[in-house]
C-alpha angles and dihedrals in degrees: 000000000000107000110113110216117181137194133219105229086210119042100015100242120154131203146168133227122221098171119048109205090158092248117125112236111237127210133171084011103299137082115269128244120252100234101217103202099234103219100215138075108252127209097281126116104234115072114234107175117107111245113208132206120183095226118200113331104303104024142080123197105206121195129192109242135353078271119042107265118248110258101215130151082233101040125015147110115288103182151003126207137196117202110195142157112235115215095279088055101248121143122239140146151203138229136210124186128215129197123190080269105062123067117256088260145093131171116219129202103217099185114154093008131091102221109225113176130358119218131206117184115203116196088216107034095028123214127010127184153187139195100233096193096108099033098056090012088119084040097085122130109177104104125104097247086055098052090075083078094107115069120204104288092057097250113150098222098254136147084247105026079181099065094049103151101030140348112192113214 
């Protein structure tokens, strides 16, 4: 897991970093907090770690806690993120965001990209986070006999071609 994310004390902003200059990001004045996932469930009674299916040969459903998250204005699930590698080896990531609204769920294609760490961000009990290497370890797509995924007219082979980078549930 190497993405930063940080939180405003204040205001409640939160932020990432993709660029570490070593210098700490301010907000309402003051320096922001770095937010560290913690990577087991606490004693509360809601459940916060992603939990992460392969579905199907180029997707991931993720959903937030062992028991779906309340969904609440005052207590829900703002974000997931996905941390990969693509197939040069560069590290990137994508967000989804959630409202009260929403479930505490998302499915991912992960075509061309090695998941590495799935993010939930809770705006009461902060970061969560797990290590997604032996859940999407046989996902990979980045040899050169996988490639050929996407057919000619650039679908990713997909279920839903049309959803290729998130489909929120």
């Amino acid at each position: 897991m190497t993405t930063q994310f940080y939180h405003c004390p204040v205001c409640g902003n939160v932020i990432t970093k993709l660029s570490d200059s070593g210098v700490v990001p301010h907000c309402c004045g003051q320096e922001m907090e770095l937010m560290v996932p913690k990577t087991s469930e606490a004693t509360y009674a809601e459940k916060h770690l992603p939990v992460v299916k392969k579905v199907g040969s180029c997707l991931i459903n993720v959903k937030v806690g062992s028991t779906p998250h309340p969904m609440m204005p005052e207590h829900h699930i703002q974000f997931v993120y996905i941390e990969f590698r693509d197939c040069d080896g560069h590290i990137g990531g994508r967000f989804v965001r959630l409202t009260p609204d929403d479930s505490p769920e998302c499915t991912i294609c992960t075509c061309s990209i090695n998941v590495e760490a799935v993010y939930g961000y809770c705006n009461v009990h902060g970061l969560w986070a797990v290590d997604c290497a032996d859940v999407c370890g046989d996902n990979q797509k980045c040899s050169d006999a996988d490639n050929s995924v996407k057919d000619s007219a650039g679908s990713c082979g997909c279920d839903n071609p049309q959803q290729a980078y998130y489909a929120c549930d």
